[in-house]
N, C-alpha and C positions, 0 to 999 in steps of 0.2 A: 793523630788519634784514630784507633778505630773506630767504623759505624758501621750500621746493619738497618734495613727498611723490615718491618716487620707490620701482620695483623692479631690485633690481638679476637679472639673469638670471644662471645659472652662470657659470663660468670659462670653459667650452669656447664658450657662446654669445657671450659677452663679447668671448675672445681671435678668432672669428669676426670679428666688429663692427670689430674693433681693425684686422684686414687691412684694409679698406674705411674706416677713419675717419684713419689715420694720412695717409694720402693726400689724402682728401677731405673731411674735418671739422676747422673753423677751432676746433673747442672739442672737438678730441683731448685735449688736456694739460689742460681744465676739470673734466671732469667724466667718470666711469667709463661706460662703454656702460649705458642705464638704459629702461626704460620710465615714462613721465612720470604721475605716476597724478595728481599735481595742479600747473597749473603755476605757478610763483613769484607769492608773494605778500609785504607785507609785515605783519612784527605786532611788538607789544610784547612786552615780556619776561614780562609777564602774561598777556598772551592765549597766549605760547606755551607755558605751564605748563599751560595749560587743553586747548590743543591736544593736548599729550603725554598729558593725560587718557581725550581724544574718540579719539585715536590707540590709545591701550591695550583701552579698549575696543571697538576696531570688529576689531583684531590677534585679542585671543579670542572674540569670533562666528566671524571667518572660517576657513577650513581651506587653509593653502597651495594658492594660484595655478599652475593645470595650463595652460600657454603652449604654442602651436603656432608659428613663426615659420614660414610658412609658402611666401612668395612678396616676393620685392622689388619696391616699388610707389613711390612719388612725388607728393607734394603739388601739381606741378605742375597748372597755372601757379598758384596761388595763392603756393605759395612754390618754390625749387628744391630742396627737401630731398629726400633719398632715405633711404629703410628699407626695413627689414625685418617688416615687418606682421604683427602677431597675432592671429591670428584670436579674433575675439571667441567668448564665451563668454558664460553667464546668470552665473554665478560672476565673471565679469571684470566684467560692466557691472553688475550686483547692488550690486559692491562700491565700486566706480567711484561711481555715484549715490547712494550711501549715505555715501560718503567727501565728496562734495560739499556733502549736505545738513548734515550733521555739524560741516564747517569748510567755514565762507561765505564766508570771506577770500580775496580777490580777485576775480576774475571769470575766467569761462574764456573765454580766446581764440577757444576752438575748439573744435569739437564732439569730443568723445572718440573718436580714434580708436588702438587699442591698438597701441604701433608701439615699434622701437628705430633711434633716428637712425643711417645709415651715412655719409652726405653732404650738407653744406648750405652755402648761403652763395657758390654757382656761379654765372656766366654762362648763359646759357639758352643759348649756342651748347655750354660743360662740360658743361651738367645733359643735353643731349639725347645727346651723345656716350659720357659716363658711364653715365646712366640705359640703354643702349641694351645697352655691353656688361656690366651689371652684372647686368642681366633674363634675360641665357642663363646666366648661371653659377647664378640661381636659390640659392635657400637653400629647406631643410625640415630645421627642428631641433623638436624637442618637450623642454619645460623644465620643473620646477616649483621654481617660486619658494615659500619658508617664509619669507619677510622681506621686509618693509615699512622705508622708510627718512625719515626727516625731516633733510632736507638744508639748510644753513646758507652763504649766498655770503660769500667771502674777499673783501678789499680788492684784490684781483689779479685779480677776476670768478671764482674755482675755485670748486669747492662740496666740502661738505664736511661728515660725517655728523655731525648735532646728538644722534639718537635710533635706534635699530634697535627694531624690534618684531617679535614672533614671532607669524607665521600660526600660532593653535593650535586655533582652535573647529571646528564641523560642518560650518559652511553653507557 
């Protein structure tokens, strides 16, 4: 089965997201507005008992996720996605490469950058015209996240939460 760790932002950040995804995201109706903290992987029903372990304890070291979304940005040209970029943080990447180390499964696509998808899946003639007027309207939200998610894909490609874990530690 695939999985994927994800954070989900507040509602207000989300229902943001949501104006800009409903339009422009071919995986509006998949998946809630999220920041991708690991991206999809497949495991057994053993290893993911094990995972939910590695998960529990990385949840009580860490102390809920202080998020800036700061400025709308774009993968371009690598890909036509467009976000909402978070700025990073020693607490976001700390937890980030800890969360890698811990659970190896898969491989990452890409180098971490903390983001929540608005747009993707465009024409480079979309992506420049969208991207263009979506940079003046700008976004500045500040979020904090207390929960980590282990997300599970539906036979419909949806996902869907397998496990929630509570940011509760110091660091």
């Amino acid at each position: 089965m695939k999985y994927g760790i994800v954070a989900f932002p507040s509602k207000k950040l989300q229902d943001l997201a949501n104006t800009y995804r409903k339009r422009y995201d071919p995986h509006y109706a998949k998946i809630t507005p999220h920041m991708t903290l690991k991206d999809s992987f497949d495991a057994s029903e053993e290893e993911i008992q094990i995972i939910v372990k590695q998960l529990d304890e990385l949840a009580a070291k860490y102390a809920p996720l202080n998020i800036h979304a700061s400025r709308i940005s774009s993968f371009f040209p690598t890909t036509n996605a467009i976000y909402f970029r978070i700025e990073p943080t020693e607490q976001l990447a700390a937890f980030q490469h800890e969360l890698q180390e811990k659970i190896p499964h898969g491989e990452m696509k890409h180098v971490f950058v903390p983001h929540i998808t608005i747009a993707q899946k465009m024409t480079d003639s979309e992506h420049d015209d969208i991207f263009g007027q979506l940079r003046m309207t700008g976004v500045d939200e500040k979020d904090t996240i207390d929960r980590i998610h282990l997300l599970y894909q539906l036979e419909d490609g949806s996902w869907t939460t397998y496990e929630t874990f509570r940011l509760s530690g110091a660091e």
